[in-house]
C-alpha positions as CSV (number, residue, x, y, z in Angstrom):
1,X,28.4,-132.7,-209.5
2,X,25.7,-131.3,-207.0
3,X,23.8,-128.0,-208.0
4,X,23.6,-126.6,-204.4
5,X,26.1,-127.1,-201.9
6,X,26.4,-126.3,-198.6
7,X,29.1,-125.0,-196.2
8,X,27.6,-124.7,-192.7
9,X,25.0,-122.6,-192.8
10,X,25.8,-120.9,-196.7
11,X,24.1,-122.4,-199.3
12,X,25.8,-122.3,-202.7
13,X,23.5,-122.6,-206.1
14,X,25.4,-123.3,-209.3
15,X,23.8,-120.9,-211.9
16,X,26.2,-122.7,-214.7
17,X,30.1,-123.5,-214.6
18,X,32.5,-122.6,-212.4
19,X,29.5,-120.0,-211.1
20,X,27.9,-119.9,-207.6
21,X,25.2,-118.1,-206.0
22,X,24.4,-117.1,-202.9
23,X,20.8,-116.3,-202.5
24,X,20.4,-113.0,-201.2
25,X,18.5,-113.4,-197.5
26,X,18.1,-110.9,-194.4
27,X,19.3,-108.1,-194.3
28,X,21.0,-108.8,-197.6
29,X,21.3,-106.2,-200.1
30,X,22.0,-108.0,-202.9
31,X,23.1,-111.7,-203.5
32,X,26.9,-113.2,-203.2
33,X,28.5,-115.2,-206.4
34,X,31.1,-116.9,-206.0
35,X,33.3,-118.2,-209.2
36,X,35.2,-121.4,-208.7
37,X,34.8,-124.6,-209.4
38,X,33.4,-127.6,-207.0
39,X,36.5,-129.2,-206.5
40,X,37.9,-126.1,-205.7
41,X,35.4,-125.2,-203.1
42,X,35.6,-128.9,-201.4
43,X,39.7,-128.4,-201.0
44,X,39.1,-125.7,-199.5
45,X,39.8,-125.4,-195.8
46,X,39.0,-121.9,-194.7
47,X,35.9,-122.1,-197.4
48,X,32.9,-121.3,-194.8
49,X,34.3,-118.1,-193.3
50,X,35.6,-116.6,-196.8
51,X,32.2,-117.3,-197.8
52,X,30.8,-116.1,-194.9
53,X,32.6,-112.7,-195.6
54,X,31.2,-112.5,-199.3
55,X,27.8,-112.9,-197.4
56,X,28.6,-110.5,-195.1
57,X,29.5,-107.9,-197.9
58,X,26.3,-108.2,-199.5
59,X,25.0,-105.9,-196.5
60,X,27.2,-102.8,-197.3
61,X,25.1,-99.8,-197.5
62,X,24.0,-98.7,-201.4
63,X,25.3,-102.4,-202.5
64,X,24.2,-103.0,-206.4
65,X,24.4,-105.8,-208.3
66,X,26.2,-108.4,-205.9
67,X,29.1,-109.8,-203.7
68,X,31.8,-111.4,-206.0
69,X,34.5,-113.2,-204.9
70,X,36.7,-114.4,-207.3
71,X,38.5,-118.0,-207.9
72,X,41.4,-117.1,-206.0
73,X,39.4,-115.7,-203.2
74,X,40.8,-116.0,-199.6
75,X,39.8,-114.6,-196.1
76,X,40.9,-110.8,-195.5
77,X,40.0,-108.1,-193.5
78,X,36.4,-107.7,-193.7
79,X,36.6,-108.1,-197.4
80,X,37.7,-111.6,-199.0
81,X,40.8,-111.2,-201.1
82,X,39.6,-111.6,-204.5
83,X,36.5,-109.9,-203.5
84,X,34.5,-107.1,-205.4
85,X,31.6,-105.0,-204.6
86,X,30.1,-101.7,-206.2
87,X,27.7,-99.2,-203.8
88,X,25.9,-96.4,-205.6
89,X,28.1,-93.1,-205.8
90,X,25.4,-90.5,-204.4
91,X,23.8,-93.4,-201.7
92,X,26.4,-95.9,-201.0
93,X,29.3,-96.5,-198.8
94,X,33.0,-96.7,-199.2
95,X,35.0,-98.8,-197.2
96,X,38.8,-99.3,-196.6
97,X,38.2,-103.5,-196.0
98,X,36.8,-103.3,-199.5
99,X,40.5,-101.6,-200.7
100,X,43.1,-103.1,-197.9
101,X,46.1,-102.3,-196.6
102,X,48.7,-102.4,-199.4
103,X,46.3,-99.8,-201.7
104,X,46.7,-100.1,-205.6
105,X,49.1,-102.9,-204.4
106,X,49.1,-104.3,-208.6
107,X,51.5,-105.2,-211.3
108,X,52.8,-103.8,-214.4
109,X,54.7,-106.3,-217.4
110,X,56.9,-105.3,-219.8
111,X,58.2,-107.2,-222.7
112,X,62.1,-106.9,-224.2
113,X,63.8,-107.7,-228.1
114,X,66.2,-110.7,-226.8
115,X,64.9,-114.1,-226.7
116,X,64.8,-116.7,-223.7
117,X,68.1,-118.6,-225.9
118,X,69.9,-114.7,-225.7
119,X,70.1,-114.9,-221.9
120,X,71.7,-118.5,-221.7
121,X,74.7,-118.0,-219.7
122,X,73.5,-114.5,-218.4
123,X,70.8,-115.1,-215.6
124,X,72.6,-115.8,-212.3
125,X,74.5,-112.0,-213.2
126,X,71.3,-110.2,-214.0
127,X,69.7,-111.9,-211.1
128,X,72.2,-110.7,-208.7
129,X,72.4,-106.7,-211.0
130,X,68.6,-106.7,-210.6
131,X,68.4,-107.8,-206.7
132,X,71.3,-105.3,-205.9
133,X,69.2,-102.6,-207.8
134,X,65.9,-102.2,-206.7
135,X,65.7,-101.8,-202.5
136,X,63.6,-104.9,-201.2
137,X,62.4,-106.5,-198.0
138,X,60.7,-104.8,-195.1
139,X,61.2,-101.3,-194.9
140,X,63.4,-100.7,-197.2
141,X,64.7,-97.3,-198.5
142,X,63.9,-96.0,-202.0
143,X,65.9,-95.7,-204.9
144,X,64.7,-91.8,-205.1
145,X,66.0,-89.8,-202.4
146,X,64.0,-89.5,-198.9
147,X,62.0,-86.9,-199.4
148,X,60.3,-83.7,-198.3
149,X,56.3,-83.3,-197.8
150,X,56.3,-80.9,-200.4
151,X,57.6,-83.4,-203.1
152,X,55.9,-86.3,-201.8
153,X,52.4,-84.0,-202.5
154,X,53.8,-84.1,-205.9
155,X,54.2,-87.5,-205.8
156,X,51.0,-88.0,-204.5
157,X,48.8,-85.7,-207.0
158,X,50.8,-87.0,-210.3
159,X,51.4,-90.3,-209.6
160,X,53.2,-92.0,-212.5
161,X,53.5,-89.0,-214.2
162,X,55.9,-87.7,-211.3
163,X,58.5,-90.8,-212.4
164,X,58.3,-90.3,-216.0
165,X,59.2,-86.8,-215.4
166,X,62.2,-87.8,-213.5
167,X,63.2,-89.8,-216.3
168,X,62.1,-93.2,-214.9
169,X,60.2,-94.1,-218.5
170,X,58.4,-92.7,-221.4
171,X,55.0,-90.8,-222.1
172,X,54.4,-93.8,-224.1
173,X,54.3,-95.9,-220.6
174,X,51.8,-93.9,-219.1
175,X,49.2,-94.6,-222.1
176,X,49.5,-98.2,-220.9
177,X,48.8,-97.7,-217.2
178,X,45.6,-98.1,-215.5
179,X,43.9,-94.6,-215.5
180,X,46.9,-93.4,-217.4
181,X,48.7,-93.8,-213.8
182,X,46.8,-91.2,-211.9
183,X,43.5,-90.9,-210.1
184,X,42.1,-86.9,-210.4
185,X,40.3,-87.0,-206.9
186,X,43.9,-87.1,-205.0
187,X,43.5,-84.7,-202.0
188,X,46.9,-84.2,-200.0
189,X,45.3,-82.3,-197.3
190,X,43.7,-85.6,-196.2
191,X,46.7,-87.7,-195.7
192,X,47.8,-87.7,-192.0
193,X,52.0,-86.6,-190.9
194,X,52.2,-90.1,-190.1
195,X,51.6,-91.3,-193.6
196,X,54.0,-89.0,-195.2
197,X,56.6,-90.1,-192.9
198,X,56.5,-93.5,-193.3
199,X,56.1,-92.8,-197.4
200,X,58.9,-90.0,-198.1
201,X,61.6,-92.9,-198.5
202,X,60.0,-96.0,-199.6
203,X,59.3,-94.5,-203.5
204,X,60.9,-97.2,-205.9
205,X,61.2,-99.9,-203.7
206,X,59.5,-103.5,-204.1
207,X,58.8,-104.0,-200.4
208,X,58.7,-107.4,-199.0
209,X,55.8,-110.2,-198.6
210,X,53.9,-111.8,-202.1
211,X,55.9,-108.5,-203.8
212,X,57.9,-109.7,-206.1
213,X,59.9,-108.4,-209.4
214,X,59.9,-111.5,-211.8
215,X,61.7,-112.4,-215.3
216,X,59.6,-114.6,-217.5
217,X,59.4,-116.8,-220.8
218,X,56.7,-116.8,-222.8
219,X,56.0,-120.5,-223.5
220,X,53.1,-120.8,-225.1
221,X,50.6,-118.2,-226.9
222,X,46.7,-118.9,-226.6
223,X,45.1,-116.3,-228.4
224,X,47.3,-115.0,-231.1
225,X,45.4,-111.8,-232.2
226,X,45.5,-110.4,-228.4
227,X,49.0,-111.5,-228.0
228,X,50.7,-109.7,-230.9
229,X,48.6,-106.6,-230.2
230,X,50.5,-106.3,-227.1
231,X,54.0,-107.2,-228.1
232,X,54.2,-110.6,-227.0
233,X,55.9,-114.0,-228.7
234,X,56.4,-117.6,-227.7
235,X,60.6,-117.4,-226.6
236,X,60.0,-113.7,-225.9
237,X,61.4,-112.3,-222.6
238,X,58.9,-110.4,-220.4
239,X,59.1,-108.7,-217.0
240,X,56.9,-108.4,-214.5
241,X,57.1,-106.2,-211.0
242,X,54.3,-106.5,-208.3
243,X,54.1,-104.0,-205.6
244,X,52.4,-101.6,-204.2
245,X,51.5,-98.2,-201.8
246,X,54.9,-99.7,-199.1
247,X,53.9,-97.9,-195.4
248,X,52.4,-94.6,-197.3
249,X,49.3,-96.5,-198.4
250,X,49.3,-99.0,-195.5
251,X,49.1,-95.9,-192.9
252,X,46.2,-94.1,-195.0
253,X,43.8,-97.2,-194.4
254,X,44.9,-97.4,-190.8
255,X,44.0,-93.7,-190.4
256,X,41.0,-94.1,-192.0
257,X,39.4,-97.2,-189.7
258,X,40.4,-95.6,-187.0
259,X,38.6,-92.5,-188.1
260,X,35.3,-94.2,-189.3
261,X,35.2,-96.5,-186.3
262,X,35.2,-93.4,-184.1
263,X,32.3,-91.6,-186.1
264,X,30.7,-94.9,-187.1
265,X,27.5,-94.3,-184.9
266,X,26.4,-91.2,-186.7
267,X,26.3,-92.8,-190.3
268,X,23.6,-95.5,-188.4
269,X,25.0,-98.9,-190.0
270,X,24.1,-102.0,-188.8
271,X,27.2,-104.7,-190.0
272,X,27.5,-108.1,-189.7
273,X,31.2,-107.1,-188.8
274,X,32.8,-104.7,-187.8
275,X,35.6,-104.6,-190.2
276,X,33.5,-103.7,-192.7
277,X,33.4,-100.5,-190.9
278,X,32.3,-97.8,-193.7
279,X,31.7,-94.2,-194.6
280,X,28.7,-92.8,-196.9
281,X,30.5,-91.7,-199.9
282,X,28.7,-87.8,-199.5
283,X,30.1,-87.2,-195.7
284,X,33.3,-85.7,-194.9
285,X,34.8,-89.2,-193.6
286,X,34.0,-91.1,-196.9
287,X,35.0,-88.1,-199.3
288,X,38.4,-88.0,-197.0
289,X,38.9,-91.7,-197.0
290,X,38.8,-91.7,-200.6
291,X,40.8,-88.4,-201.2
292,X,43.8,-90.0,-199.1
293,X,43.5,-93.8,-201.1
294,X,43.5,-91.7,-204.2
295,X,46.9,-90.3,-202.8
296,X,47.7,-93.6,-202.0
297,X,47.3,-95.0,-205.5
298,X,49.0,-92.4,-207.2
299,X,52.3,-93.4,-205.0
300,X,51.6,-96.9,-205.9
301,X,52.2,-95.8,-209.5
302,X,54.4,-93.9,-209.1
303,X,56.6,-96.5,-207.3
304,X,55.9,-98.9,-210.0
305,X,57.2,-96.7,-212.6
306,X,60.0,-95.6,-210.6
307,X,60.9,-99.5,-210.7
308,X,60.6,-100.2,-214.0
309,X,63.0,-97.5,-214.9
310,X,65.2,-98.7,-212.6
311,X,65.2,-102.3,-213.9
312,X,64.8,-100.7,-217.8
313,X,68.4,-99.4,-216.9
314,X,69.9,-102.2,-214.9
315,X,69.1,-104.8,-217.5
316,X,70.5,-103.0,-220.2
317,X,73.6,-102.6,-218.5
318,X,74.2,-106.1,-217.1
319,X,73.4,-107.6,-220.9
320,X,75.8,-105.1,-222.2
321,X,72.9,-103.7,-224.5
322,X,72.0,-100.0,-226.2
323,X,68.4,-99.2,-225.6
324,X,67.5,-99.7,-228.9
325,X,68.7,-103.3,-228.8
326,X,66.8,-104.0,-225.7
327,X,63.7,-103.1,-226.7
328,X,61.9,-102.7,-223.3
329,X,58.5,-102.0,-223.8
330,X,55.7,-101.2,-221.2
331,X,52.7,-103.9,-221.9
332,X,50.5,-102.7,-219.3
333,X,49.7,-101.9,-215.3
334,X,46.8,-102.9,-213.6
335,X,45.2,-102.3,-210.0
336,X,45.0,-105.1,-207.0
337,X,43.2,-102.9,-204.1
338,X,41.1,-99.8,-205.2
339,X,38.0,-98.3,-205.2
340,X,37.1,-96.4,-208.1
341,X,33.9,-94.4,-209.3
342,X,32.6,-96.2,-212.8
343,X,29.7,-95.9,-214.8
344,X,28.2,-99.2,-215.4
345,X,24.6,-101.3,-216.4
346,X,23.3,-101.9,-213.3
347,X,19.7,-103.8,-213.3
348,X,19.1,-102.4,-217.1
349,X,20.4,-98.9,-216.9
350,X,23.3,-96.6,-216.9
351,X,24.7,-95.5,-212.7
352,X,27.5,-94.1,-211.4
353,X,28.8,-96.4,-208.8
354,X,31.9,-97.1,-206.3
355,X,33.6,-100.5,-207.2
356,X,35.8,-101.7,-204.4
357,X,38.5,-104.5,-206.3
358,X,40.3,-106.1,-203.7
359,X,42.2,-108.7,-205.1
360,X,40.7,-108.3,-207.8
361,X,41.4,-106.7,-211.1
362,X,39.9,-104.7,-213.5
363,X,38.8,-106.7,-216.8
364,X,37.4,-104.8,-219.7
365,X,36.3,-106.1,-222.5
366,X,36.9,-105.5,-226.4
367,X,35.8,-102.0,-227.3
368,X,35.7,-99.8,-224.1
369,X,37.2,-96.3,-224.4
370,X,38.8,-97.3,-221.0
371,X,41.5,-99.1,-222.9
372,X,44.4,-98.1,-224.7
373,X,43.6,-98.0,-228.6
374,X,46.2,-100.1,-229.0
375,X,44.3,-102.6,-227.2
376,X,41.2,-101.7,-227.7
377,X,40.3,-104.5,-230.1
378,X,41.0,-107.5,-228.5
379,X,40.3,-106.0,-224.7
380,X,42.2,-105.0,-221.7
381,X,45.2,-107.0,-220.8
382,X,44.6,-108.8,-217.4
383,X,47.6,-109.8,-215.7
384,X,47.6,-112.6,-213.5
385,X,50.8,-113.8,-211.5
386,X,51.4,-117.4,-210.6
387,X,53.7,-118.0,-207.7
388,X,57.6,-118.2,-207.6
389,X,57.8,-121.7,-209.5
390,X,54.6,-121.7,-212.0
391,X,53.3,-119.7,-214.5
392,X,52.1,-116.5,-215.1
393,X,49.0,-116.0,-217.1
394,X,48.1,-112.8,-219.9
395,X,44.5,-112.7,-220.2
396,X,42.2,-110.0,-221.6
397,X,38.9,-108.8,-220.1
398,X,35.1,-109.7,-221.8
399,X,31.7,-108.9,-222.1
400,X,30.4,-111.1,-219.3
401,X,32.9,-109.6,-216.8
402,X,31.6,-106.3,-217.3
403,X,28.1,-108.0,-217.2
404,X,28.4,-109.6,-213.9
405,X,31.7,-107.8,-211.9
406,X,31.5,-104.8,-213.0
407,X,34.4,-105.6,-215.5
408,X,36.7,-106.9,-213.1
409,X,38.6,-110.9,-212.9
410,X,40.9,-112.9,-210.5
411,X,44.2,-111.0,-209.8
412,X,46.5,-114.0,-208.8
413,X,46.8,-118.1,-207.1
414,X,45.5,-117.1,-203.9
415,X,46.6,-117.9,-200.7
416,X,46.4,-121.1,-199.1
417,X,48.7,-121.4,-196.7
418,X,49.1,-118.5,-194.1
419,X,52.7,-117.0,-193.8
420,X,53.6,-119.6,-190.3
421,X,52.4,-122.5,-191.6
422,X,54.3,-121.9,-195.1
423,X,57.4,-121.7,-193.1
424,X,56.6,-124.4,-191.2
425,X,56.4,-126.8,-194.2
426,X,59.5,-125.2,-196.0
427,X,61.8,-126.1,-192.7
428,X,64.7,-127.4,-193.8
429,X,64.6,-127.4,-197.7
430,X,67.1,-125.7,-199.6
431,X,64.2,-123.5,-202.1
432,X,66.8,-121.5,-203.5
433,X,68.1,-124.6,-204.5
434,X,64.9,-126.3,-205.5
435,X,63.7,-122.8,-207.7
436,X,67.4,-123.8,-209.5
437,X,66.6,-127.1,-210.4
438,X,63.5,-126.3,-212.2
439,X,65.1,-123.6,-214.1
440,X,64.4,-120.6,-211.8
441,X,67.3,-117.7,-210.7
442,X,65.8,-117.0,-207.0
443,X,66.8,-114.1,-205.0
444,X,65.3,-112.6,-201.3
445,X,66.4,-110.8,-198.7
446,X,65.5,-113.7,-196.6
447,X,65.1,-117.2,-196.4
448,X,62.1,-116.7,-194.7
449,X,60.5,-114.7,-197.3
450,X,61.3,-117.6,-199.8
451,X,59.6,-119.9,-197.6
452,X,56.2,-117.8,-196.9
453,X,56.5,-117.7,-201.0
454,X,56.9,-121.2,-201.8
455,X,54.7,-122.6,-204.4
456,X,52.0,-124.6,-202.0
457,X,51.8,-122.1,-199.7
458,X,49.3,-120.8,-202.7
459,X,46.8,-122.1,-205.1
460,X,47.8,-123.4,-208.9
461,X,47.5,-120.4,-210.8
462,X,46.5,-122.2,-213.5
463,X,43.3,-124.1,-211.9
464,X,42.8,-120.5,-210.8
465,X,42.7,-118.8,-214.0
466,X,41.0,-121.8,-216.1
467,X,38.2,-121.6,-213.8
468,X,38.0,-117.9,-214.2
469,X,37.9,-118.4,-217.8
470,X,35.4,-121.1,-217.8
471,X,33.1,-118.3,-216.2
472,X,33.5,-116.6,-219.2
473,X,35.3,-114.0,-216.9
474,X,38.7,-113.7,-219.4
475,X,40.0,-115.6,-222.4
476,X,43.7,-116.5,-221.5
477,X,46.4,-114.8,-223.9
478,X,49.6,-116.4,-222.9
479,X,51.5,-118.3,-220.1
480,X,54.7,-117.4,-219.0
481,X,57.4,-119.0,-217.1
482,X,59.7,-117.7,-214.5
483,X,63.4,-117.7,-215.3
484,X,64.4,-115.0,-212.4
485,X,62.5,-113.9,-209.3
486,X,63.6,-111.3,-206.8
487,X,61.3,-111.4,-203.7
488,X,61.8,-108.5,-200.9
């Protein structure tokens, strides 16, 4: 196993397993790190630009500590997927590559009473109750009615406070969201007409894509502490919904790059690309920008929540339950795309900085206030999804990711295949049929949206996730396998 490797013109230096470093040169601010393993980095085929882009990070103005890409890093705009990166908060910059498209695009799992054996016999209905239930695919309409500007600012401000109210869950759901479901900054006098247009329908709807709303078994329990502190068994049922802003969020970050490209001269940045276009966090543009994805987050919550009510209520109904006897209970909800102001140890002392997490999630360890007190013992629960036909992986956050990310871990497999050439390779097969055979329900709104999904169109999860672990990046709580998967 080599100590330094090179792709092109990168050089990679292994500081110990499954950990990478690129040394910082140039105009560098700070170094890259990269965590996956050598065999990972040898398979893969787009490896020299995605590192390329973690290089290129490293130049963002007020950059601390360094460029992380993560194990299931892949190439996005300006940013890797899977890559983090903190500026200072009074010096630094904030850009919308570093957050993407699909803002606080993240996941939420839930567990219920019944066991895997309870549902024998039951799936293909619920499957089919649960598809019919919450609106999926491109564009799709929300559960909640469309709505005026003057609710969607209420939306917007409360995030998933606004669904609980509406009866969509519990107080006791928000205390196990991310930031209690709600970001203070939300401004929304910075969000465009555009944005609320496309975003007064879409509230409670999956959308389309890698979104996906997801029955599970837990099959086997790796850490047993962690695991019954949040609810979960080997046999146990859990759920799992990934989504995110739908067109609301995606329209804030087009606003905004169009916005900081036009006043991009008078900040007097000099990139290595231009989609790492970026405001300074103290001008108008940068305080906007991250007023709006504040907005933007909220929604994402408040979508989420609006989901899991819906589902709460569907499965109930198609097992012929009482609420008691389901026993649906919130586990927890954590961020994909964000930036977020944190306090963290940064070269031996305490600063306020902005930590961009794009896919990428936030991994606190044992201890921190952050967490629910609940939780607070054995650390924040990281939830990593696997793809349509292997498992899903609980995980809690530790001391070495708040260390070196600034407490934050993989978020999922990771592309590998882009969307055409998925499709390509899934011509012909039956998937629906093939997800059947291994003991998976599948529902879409399209076949083509199975095949963009298909298993090795992305990473394993689990080489993914072990590597992540071997970084000392999270301990791994359970595995879970898909029973029933509704894709938009």
């Amino acid at each position: 196993m080599a100590d330094v490797l090179y792709f092109k013109e990168i050089e990679l230096r292994k500081t110990r397993e499954a950990t990478y470093e690129i040394p910082k040169t140039g105009a560098m601010r700070v170094p890259g790190r990269v965590y996956q393993t050598e065999k990972m980095l040898r398979e893969d085929e787009q490896i020299a630009e995605v590192l390329r882009q973690v290089r290129n990070v490293a130049h963002l103005p007020g950059a601390v500590g360094a460029s992380v890409a993560m194990a299931d890093m892949h190439w996005g705009y300006g940013f890797p997927i899977g890559g983090v990166a903190a500026t200072d908060a009074k010096t630094g910059a904030i850009s919308p590559g570093g957050v993407g498209y699909d803002i606080n695009c993240g996941v939420r799992l839930a567990s219920i009473a019944p066991d895997a054996g309870d549902l024998e016999g039951k799936l293909d209905k619920l499957a089919d109750d649960l598809f019919n239930a919450v609106p999926s695919g491109v564009g799709s309409s929300g559960a909640t009615a469309k709505m005026s500007a003057k609710e969607l600012r209420r939306v917007a401000e409360q995030g998933a406070a606004w669904a609980v109210e509406r009866g969509y869950g519990t107080e006791a759901d928000l205390d196990r969201v991310e930031e209690r479901g709600v970001l203070r900054d939300a401004d929304f006098d910075a969000v465009s007409k555009r944005a609320i247009e496309r975003g007064g329908g879409q509230v409670g709807t999956l959308g389309s894509g890698n979104h996906f709303l997801e029955l599970g078994v837990v099959e086997r329990v790796r850490d047993r502490e962690a695991a019954e502190a949040f609810g979960l068994r080997e046999g146990g049922v859990t759920v799992m919904i990934h989504s995110g802003s739908r067109g609301f969020g995606h329209q804030v970050c087009e606003d905004y790059l169009k916005r900081i490209a036009r006043e991009s001269k008078r900040f007097g940045y000099d990139l290595p690309d231009r989609q790492l276009a970026c405001a300074p966090l103290d001008d108008p543009v940068g305080e906007d920008y991250y007023a709006a994805m504040c907005c933007a987050a909220n929604y994402a919550w408040a979508n989420r929540q609006t989901m899991t009510g819906i589902v709460r209520e569907t499965t109930r109904r198609s097992l012929g339950m009482s609420d008691r006897d389901l026993g649906f209970r919130l586990v927890y909800d954590v961020c994909h795309n964000i930036a977020k102001i944190e306090t963290h140890d940064v070269d031996g002392e305490r600063r306020r900085v902005c930590v961009h997490r794009k896919g990428a999630t936030r991994a606190f360890p044992a201890g921190d206030p952050n967490i629910p007190s609940a939780y607070r013992g054995v650390g924040q629960p990281v939830l990593v999804p696997g793809d349509m036909g292997r498992p899903s992986f609980v995980c809690v956050g530790t001391e070495r990711a708040m260390a070196e990310t600034f407490g934050s871990s993989c978020h999922g497999a990771g592309r590998r295949k882009s969307r055409s050439k998925a499709k390509q390779a899934a011509r012909g097969r039956d998937l629906v049929a093939e997800l059947r055979e291994r003991g998976v329900m599948a529902r879409a709104s399209s076949k083509g949206t199975l095949a963009e999904e298909a298993s090795e169109a992305y990473k394993d999860g689990r080489e993914v996730v072990e590597a992540t672990a071997a970084a000392g990046l999270l301990r791994v709580v359970a595995e879970l396998r898909p029973i029933v998967v509704v894709k938009g």
